[in-house]
C-alpha positions in Angstrom: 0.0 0.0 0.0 1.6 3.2 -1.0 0.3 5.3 1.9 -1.6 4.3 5.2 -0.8 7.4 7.5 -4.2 8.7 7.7 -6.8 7.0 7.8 -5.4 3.6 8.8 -3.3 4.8 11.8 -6.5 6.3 13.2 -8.5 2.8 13.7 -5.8 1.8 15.8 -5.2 5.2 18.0 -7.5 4.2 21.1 -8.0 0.7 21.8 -10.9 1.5 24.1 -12.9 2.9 21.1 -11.8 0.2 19.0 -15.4 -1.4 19.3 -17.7 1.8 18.6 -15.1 1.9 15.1 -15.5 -1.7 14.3 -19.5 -0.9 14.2 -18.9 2.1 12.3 -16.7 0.1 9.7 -19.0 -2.5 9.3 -21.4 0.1 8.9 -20.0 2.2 5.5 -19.2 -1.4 4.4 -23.4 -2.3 4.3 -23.9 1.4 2.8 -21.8 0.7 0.1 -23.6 -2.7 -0.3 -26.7 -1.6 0.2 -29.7 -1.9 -2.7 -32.4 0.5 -3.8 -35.5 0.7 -1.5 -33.4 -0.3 0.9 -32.7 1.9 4.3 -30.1 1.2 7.2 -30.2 2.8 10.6 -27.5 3.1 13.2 -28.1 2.6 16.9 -31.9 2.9 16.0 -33.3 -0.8 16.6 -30.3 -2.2 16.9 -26.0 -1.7 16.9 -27.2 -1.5 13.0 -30.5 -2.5 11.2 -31.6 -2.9 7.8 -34.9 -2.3 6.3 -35.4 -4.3 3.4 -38.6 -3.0 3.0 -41.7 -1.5 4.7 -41.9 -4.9 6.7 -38.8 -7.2 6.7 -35.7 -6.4 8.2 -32.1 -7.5 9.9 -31.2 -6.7 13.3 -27.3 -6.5 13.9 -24.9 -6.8 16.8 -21.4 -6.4 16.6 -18.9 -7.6 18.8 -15.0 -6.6 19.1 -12.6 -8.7 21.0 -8.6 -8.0 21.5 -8.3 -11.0 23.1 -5.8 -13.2 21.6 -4.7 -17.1 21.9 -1.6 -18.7 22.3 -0.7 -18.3 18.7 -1.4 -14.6 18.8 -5.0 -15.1 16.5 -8.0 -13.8 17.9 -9.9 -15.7 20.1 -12.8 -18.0 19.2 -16.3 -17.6 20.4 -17.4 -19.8 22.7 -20.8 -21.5 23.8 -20.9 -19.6 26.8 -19.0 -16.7 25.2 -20.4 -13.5 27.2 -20.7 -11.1 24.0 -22.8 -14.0 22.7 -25.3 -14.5 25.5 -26.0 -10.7 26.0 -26.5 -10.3 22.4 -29.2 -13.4 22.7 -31.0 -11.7 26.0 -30.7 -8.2 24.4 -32.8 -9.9 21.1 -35.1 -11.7 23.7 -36.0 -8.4 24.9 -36.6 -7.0 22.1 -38.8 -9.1 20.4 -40.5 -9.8 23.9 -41.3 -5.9 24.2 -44.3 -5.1 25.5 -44.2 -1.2 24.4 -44.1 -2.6 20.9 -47.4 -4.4 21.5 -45.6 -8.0 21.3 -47.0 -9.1 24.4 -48.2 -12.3 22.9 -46.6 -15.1 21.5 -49.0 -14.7 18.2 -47.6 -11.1 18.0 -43.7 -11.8 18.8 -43.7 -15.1 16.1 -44.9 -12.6 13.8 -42.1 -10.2 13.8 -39.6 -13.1 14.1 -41.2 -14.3 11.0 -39.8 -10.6 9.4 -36.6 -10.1 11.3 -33.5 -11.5 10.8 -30.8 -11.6 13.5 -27.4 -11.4 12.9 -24.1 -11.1 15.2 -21.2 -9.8 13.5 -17.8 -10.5 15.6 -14.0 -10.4 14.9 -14.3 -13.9 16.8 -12.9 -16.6 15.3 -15.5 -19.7 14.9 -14.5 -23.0 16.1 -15.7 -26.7 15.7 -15.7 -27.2 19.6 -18.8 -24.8 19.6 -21.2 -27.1 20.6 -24.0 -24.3 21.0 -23.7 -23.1 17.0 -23.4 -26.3 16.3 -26.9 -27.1 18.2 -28.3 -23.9 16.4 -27.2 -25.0 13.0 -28.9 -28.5 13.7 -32.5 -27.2 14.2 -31.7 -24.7 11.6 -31.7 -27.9 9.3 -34.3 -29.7 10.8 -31.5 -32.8 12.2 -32.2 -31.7 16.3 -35.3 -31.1 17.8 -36.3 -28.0 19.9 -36.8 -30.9 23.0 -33.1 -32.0 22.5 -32.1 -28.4 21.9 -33.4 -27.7 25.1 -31.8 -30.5 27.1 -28.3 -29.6 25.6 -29.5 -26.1 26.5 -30.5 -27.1 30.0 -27.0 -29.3 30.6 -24.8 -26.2 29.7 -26.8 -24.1 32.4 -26.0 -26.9 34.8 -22.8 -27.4 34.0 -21.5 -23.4 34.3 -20.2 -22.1 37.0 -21.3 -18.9 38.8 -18.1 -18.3 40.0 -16.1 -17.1 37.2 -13.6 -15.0 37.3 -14.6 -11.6 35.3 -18.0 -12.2 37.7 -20.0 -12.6 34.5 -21.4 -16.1 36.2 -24.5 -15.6 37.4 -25.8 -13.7 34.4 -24.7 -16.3 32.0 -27.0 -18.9 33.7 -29.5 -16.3 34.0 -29.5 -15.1 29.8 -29.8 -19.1 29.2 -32.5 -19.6 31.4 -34.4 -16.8 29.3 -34.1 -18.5 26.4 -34.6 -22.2 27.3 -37.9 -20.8 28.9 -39.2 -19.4 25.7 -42.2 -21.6 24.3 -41.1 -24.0 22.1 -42.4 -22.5 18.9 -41.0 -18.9 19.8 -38.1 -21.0 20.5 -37.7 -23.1 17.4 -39.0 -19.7 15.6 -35.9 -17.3 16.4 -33.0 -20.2 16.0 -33.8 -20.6 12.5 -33.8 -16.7 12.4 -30.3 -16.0 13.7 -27.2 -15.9 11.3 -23.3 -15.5 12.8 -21.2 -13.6 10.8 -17.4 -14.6 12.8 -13.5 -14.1 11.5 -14.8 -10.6 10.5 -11.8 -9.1 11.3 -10.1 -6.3 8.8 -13.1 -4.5 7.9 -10.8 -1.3 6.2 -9.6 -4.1 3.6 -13.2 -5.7 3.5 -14.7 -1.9 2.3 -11.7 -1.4 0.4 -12.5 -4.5 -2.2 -15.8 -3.0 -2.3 -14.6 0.4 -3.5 -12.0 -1.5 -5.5 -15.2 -3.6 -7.7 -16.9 0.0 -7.7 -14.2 2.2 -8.8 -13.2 -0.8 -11.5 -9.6 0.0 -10.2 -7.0 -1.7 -8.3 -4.7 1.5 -8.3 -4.2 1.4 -4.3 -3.4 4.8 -3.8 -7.1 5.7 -5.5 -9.1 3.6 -3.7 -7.3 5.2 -0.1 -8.0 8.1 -1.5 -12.3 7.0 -2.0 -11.8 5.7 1.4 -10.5 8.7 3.0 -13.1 10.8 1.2 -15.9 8.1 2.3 -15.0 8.2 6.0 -14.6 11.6 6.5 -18.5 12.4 5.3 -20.1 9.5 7.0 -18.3 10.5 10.1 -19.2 14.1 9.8 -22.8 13.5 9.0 -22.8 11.0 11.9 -21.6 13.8 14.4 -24.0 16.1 13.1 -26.8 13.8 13.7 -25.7 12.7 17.0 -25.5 16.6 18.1 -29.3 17.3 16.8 -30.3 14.5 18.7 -31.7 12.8 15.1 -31.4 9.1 14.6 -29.0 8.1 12.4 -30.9 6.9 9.2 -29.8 7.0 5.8 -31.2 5.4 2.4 -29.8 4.5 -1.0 -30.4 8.2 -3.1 -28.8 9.7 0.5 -25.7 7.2 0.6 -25.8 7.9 -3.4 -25.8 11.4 -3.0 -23.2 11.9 0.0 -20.8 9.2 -1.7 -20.8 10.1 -5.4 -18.8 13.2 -5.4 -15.6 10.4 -3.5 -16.1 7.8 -6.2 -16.1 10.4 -9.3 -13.1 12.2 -7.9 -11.4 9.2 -7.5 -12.1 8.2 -10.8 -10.8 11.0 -12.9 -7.1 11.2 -14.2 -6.0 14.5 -11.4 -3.6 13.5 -9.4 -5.4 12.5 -6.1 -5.9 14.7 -3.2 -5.5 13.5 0.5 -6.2 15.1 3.8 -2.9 14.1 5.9 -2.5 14.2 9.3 1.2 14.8 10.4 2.8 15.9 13.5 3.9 19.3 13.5 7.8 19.5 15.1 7.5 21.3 18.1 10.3 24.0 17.5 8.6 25.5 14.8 11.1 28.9 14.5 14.5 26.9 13.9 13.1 25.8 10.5 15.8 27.5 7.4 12.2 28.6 6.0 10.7 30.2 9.0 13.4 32.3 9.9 13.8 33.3 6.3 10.4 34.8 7.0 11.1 36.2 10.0 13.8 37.4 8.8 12.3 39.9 6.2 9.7 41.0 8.2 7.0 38.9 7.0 5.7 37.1 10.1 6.6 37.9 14.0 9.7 35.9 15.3 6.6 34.6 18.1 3.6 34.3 15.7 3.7 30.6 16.6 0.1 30.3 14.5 1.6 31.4 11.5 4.6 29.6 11.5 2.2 26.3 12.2 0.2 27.7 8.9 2.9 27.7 6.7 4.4 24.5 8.0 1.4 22.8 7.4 1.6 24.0 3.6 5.0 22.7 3.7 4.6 19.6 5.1 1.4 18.9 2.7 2.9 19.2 -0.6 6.1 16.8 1.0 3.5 14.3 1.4 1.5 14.5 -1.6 4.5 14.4 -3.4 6.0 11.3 -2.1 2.5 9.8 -2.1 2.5 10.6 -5.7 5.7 9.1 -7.0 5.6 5.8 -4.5 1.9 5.5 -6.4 4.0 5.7 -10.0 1.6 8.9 -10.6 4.7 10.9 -11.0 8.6 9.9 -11.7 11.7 10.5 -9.9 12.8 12.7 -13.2 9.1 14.7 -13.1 9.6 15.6 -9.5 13.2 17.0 -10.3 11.8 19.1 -13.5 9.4 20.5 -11.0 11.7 21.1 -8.5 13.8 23.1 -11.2 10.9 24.8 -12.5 9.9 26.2 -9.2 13.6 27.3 -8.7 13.6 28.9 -12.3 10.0 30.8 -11.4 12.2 32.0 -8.3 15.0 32.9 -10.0 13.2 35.6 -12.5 11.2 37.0 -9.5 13.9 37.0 -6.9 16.1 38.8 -10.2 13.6 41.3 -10.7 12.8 42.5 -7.4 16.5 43.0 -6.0 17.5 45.3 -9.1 17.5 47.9 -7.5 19.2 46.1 -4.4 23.1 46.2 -5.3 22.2 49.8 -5.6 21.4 50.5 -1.8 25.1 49.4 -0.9 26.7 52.3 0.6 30.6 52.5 1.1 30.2 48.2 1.4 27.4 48.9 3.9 23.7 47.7 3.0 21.0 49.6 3.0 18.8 46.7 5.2 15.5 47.9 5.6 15.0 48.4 1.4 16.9 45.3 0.6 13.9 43.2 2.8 11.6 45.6 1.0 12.3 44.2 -2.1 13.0 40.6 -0.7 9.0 40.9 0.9 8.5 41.8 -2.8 9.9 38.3 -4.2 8.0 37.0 -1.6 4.8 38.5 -2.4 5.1 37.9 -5.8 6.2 34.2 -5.2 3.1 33.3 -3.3 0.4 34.8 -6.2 2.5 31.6 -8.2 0.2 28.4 -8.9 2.9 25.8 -9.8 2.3 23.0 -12.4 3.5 19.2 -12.0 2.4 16.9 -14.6 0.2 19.4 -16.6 -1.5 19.8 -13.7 -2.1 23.1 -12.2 -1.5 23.1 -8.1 -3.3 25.5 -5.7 -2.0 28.3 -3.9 -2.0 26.7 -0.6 0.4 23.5 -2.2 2.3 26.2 -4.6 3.0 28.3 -1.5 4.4 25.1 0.2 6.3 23.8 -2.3 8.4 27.2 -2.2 8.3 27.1 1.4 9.9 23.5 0.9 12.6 25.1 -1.4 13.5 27.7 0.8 13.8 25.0 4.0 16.8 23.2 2.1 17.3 25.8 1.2 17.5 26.0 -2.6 15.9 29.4 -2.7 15.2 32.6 -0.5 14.1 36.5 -0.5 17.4 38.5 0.7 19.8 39.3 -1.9 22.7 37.7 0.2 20.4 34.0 1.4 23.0 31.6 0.3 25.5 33.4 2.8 22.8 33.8 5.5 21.0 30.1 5.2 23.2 28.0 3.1 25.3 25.9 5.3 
């Protein structure tokens, strides 16, 4: 992958998060799966729902373990796996609810009969499972609901309360709910649940769904579609959170918000990227700053400025790189653009110290008109919007790339720089 600064280094920033990401991945992946007249809601019925239409729909639970074996691979779930049993009781409740006028068994069969439910987990799925394995066999019709229930019955038996995370007690208690359940409510929701397990990279899962969208396996694109993706989800998720509006979207909405990420990743610019980078923290000792400071044109302590213009700096570095480890640029274009910039210098830093040699006095410079005319390079330098490839740069990545020259420095604004900077 030619670049994963951005967006991949943030999934893995705050492990205590890690599970409200892993439903928000999971999440843009069923948007960019999702089919017309269909509608998918966050944290509305369930983690995530879908509404297939005005009457059938999935209810989904996702589950995020860092738990790790052994071997270093993620855990596997287990029949009397914690995640597993709360998801059960939570669905129990749900379909049991009495606000929802389900308060009979006529009513709650019914909505089983339109409801899927499905538990999404990182979890690793394993043959030893004996309780999937159960669910599986009524799902075929091979184990009745009387021997599902004995099985059932023998695993409450057989668990301890006294486990060590204290979770004892309310495993017995979340299998008791469900072993209770009347046999056709019972036989009713275990052929309605699915497991989705080993969902583990969810970035690379959504990025071979932008990959079969785009028609492109260029890498650096498709980053580029998913920065663009994640960044309006997650702002329009914020924004409806802070309204207090429920988080529902359908397919002309996830059309709309998504096209303009797929079209610009499409087209033959070279790709744009918001980068996040670490500003250094001793932002005045850089050659380019105190050339600045220098001439007048920013205050040796406007520390906000100085950040400004080292994040123009630092921008065009990265898009740069990005652009020739992607093969969207060469090693030779990046030097003709390099020299070009330093040519486009050279004429204006020419032409606005004529006059400069002039101001010399018995050997003596005349200081305050020679930065007068080096502010005027300067001036004149920042109204340039620099090419690379045919392509035209804006100000903000033209400014930078000079700021860049003169940080080497391979340019500056006095008429004397190379003696002042050069080293």
């Amino acid at each position: 992958m030619a670049d994963s600064s951005n967006f991949q280094d943030r999934t893995s920033a705050d492990k205590t998060s890690i599970g409200f990401d892993y439903q928000f991945f999971y999440f843009i992946d069923l948007l960019l799966n999702m089919k017309i007249d269909q509608k998918i809601g966050y944290e509305v019925k369930d983690d995530i729902h879908i509404e297939l239409d005005s009457k059938n729909h999935i209810l989904m639970q996702t589950k995020h373990t860092l738990k790790t074996n052994a071997q270093g691979q993620t855990v596997n779930l287990t029949e009397r796996d914690g995640d597993l049993w709360k998801t059960i009781h939570n669905w129990i409740k749900v379909i049991n609810d009495k606000d929802e006028k389900r308060e009979f068994i006529s009513e709650q069969i019914q909505f089983m009969n339109q409801t899927k439910f499905v538990l999404i987990s990182n979890k690793a799925s394993s043959t030893n499972n004996q309780l999937l394995k159960k669910i599986d066999a009524v799902q075929k019709d091979t184990l009745s609901i009387l021997n599902f229930q004995s099985y059932l019955s023998k695993l409450i038996s057989e668990t301890s309360t006294k486990k060590a995370d204290g979770t004892g007690n309310k495993l017995k208690n979340y299998m008791r709910e469900l072993v209770s359940q009347n046999d056709e409510w019972l036989k009713k929701f275990l052929s309605k649940i699915e497991f989705q397990l080993n969902q583990d990279d969810l970035i690379q899962k959504i990025k071979n769904t932008i990959r079969v969208k785009l028609f492109e396996v260029d890498e650096y694109r498709i980053n580029n579609a998913l920065d663009c993706i994640f960044s309006n989800l997650s702002i329009w998720k914020y924004e409806n959170v802070k309204k207090g509006e429920k988080i529902y979207i359908d397919y002309e909405e996830v059309e709309t918000k998504l096209h303009k990420c797929f079209l610009v990743a499409r087209n033959n610019k070279l790709p744009k990227r918001k980068f996040q980078f670490d500003l250094p923290n001793d932002l005045e000792s850089q050659i380019f700053i105190k050339q600045l400071v220098d001439i007048n044109d920013i205050d040796p302590l406007d520390f906000v400025q100085m950040a400004e213009y080292t994040t123009y700096k630092l921008n065009i570095l990265k898009h740069l790189e990005s652009w020739k480890q992607a093969g969207y640029i060469t090693e030779d274009e990046l030097d003709d653009f390099n020299e070009e910039c330093v040519a486009i210098w050279k004429n204006l830093h020419r032409a606005a110290h004529r006059t400069s040699r002039g101001l010399i006095r018995d050997n003596e410079p005349i200081p305050e008109l020679i930065k007068m005319n080096a502010l005027n390079c300067l001036d004149n330098i920042r109204d340039q919007s620099v090419k690379i490839d045919d392509e035209e740069l804006n100000i903000k990545m033209s400014n930078g790339q000079f700021y860049h020259l003169s940080d080497n420095p391979s340019i500056g604004w006095l008429l004397d720089w190379e003696v002042k900077y050069k080293i």
